[in-house]
N, C-alpha and C positions, 0 to 999 in steps of 0.2 A: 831104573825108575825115571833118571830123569830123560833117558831115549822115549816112552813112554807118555814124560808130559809136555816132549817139545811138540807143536803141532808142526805140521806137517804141511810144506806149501800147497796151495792147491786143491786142499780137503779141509772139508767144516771143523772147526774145534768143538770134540765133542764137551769141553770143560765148559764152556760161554755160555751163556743165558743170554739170548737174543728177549730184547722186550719188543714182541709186535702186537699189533692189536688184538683183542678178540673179535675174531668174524662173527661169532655167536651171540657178541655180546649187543641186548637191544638198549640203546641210547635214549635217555627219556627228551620225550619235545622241547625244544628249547621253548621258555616262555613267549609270548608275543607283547610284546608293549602295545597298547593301546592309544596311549598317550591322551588318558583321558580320565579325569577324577571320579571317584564311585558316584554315582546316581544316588541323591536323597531321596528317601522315600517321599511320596507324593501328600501335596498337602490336606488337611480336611475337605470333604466338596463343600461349597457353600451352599448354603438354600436358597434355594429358588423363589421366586415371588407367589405366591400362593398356596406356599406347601409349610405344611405343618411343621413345626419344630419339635412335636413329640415323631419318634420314630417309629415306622409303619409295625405292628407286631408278625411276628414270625407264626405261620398256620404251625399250627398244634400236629406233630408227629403222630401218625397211627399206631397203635400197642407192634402191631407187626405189620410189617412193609407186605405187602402185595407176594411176592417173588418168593417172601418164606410162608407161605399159608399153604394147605392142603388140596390141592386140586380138586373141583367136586366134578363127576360123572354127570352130566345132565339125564342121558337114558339110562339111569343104574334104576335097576327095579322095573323095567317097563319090559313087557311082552311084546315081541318082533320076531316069532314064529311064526306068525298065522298070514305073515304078509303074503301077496300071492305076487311076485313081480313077474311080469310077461313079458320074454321077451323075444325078439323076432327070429327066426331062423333064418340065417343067409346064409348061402351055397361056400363050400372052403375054399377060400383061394388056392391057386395055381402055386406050388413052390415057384423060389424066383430063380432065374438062372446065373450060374458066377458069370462073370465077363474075364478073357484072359487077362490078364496083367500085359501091359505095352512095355516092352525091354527099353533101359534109359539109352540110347544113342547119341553116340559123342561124337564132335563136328571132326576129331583129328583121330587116329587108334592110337590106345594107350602105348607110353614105352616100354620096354621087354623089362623082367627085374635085373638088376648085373646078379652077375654070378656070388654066389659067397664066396670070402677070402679067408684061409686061415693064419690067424695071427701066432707068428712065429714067440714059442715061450722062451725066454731067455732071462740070466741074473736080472735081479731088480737094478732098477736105476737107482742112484744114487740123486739127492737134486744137489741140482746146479749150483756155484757157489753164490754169494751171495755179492752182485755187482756195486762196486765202489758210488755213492751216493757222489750227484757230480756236484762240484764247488760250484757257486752261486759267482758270476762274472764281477767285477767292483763296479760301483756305483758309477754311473756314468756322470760329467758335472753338469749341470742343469745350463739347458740351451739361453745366453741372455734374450730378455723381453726386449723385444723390438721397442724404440717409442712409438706409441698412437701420431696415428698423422694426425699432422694439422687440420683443422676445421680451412677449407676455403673459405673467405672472406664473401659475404653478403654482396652479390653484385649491385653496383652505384648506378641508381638508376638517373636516368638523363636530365639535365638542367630541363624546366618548361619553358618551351619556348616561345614565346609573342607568335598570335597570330599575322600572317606577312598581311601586308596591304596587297590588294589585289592588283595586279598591275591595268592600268588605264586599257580601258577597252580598245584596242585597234581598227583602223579602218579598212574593209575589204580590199582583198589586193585588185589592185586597176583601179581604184579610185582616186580622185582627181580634185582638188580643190578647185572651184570655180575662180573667174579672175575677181581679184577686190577681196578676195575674204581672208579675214583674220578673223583665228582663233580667240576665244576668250577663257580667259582662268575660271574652272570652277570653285564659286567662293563659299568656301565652307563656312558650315552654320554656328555659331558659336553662341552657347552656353550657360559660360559661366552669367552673362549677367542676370539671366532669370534666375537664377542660385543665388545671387547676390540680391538681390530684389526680395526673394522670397524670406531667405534671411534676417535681412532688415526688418522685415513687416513683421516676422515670430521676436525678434530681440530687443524691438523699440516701440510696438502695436501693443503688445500685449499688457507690459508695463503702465503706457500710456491708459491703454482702457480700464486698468485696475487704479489709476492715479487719476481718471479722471470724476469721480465722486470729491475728493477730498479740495483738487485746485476748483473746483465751482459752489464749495458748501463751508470752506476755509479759509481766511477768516472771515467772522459776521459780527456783526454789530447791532447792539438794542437796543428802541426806543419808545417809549408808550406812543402813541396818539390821544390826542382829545377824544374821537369819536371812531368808532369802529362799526359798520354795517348795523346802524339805531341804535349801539351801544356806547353811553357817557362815562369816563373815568371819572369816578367819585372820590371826593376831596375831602370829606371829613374827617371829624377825629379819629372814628373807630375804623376807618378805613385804611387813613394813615397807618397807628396802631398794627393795622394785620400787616401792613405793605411791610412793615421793617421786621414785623417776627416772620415771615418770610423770608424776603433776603435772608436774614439769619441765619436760618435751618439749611437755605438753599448753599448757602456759603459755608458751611460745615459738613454737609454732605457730599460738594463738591471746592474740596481743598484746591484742586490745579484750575480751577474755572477761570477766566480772565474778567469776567463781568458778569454781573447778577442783577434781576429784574424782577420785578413782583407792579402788581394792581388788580385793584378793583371797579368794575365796569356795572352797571345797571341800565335798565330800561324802562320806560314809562308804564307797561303792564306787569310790573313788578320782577323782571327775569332780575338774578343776580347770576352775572360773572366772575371769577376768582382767576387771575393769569398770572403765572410767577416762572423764572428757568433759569440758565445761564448761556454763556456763549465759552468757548473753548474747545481744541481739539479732540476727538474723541474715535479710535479706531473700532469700538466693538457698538453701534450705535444698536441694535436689536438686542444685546445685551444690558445695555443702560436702561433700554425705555423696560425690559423688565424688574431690573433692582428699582427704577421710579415707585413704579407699584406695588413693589412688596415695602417701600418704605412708607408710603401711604397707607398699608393695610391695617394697619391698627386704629390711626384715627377716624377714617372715613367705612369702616368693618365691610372692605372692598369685597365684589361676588371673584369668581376666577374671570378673567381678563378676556379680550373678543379683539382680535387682531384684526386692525381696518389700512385696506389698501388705500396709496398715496399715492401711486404714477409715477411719483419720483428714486429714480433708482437713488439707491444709498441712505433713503429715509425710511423710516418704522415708528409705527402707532400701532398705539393700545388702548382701549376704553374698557371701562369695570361700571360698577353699577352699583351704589355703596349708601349713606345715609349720615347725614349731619346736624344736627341738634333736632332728628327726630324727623326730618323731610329727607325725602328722596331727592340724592343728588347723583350725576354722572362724571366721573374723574377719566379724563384721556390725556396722554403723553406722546409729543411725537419729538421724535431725536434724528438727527442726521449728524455727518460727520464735524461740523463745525456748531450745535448749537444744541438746545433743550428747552421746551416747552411744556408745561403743564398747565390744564385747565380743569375747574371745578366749576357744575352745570348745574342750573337747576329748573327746572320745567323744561326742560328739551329730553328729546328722546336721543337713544346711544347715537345711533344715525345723525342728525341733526347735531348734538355735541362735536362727532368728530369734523361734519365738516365747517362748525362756526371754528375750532380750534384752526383748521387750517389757515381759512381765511384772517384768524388772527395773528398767528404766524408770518403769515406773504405780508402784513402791517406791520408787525413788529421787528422781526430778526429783516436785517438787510445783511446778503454776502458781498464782501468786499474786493472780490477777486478780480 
């Protein structure tokens, strides 16, 4: 028994259970990843511009569809014996004749068959044993990583370099200065002082043209006259009286003023004049002669105001058109950088007001510059 169960070199052990695959056996598909999440179902359609929101109704199904219904005979019942069709007699054609068949011709003659061999029968074979599965080599040790080369460095590009001076023109060869002659240096043109020139005039012009309003209208000084172009400065009570509530109001509406001036002037076909202002520095002079007018608006129930040209740069007038104990009167203001002016008219027109104001002005305020 156990001669029996040693296996034997050389030949299969028939004890062993070899596990190999089944050749038969079908493999189901390996799945395919897709790699891709299920598809939601798709959303309501929306409605379209025009289309109804009730939904279109479905045609009404017929009891029986077309395909199962009963065929009907169109000539069932109709008599078609008595038809007489005529029809022509033509002579019988000729049988047709075969054609031989063309034998297939091959460009080389086929090779002869070989002979048959007979196959010697002998014991069955035995199969072969089963060859030693070869060991798998060791692991080789992994090649080291080179390091990456270096990045070459960004080539440097060349300093810029001044354009040369052109070297001086030469004289043709063979040429000869005549006797007596000297050369003269050419004398280069220079520059800078129109730079300099032009400088000065932007850094000390401009300044000056903006300062020159202020040193010609800066400071001024006031003083009545007796008489002014037909018009008398009036000297009574009630004259006085208005001259000082004047001043007054003048001098509290202008707290920085340096001096303050008020009167009253008349003429012999009844004009009355009213002249009152200050003298002091004043940088927004078109700004002032508007607050004049809006401080006067109340008493005098001023119209909106008519801006009247002067000539004089850095001075500004205003004349309104307004009413005082019930006559029409005309109120104009003219201000410059150094002074203030107000007049109240009566029988002159806007025109004619602004320019008796002027002219009382050029009599009263003198600049001291």
């Amino acid at each position: 028994m156990e001669a029996a169960d040693t296996p034997v070199p050389g030949q299969p052990d028939p004890t062993r259970v070899e596990h190999r695959p089944d050749p038969t056996r079908a493999e189901p598909p390996a799945p395919r990843w897709s790699g891709s999440a299920p598809v939601p179902p798709p959303p309501p359609r929306k409605r379209g511009w025009g289309e109804s929101a009730e939904p279109t109704p479905v045609p009404p199904v017929s009891a029986a569809a077309p395909e199962h219904q009963t065929p009907v005979d169109p000539w069932a019942g109709a008599d078609t014996g008595d038809w007489d069709l005529h029809s022509a007699n033509f002579p019988a054609l000729p049988p047709t004749l075969p054609y031989p068949a063309t034998p297939h011709t091959l460009p080389y003659p086929a090779p002869a068959p070989p002979p048959p061999t007979a196959r010697p029968t002998g014991p069955p074979v035995s199969p072969a044993p089963m060859a030693a599965r070869p060991v798998s080599p060791p692991p080789t040790a992994a090649r080291p990583v080179s390091p990456p080369r270096p990045v070459p460095p960004a080539p440097v590009r060349p300093p810029k370099q001044r354009r040369a001076t052109p070297p001086p023109v030469a004289p043709p060869p063979g040429w000869q200065a005549p006797r007596g002659y000297v050369p003269v240096p050419v004398r280069r043109r220079r520059r800078w002082p129109w730079v300099l020139l032009l400088t000065l005039a932007c850094c000390c012009g401009v300044p000056l043209w903006w300062a020159q309003p202020y040193s010609t209208q800066y400071p001024a000084s006031a003083a009545l006259p007796d008489e002014v172009t037909g018009l008398r400065l009036r000297d009574d009570a009630d004259s006085q009286a208005t001259v000082r509530d004047l001043e007054a109001e003048v001098r509290q509406a202008n707290l920085l003023a340096e001096d303050t001036f008020a009167g009253v002037y008349g003429s012999s076909d009844g004009k009355l004049v009213t002249v009152f202002g200050s003298t002091g520095v004043r940088l927004s002079p078109d700004s002032d002669a508007k607050a004049e007018l809006t401080r006067l608006q109340d008493r005098y129930q001023l119209d909106p105001a008519v801006p009247v040209e002067t000539g004089v740069r850095g001075r500004y007038e205003r004349c309104a058109v307004g009413r005082a104990d019930g006559d029409a009167v005309v109120v104009c203001t003219s201000v410059d950088h150094g002074s203030l002016a107000t007049g109240v008219f009566t029988r002159l027109s806007l025109d004619d007001s602004g320019r008796l104001l002027d002219e009382l002005r050029q009599q009263i305020i003198t600049p001291n510059a």
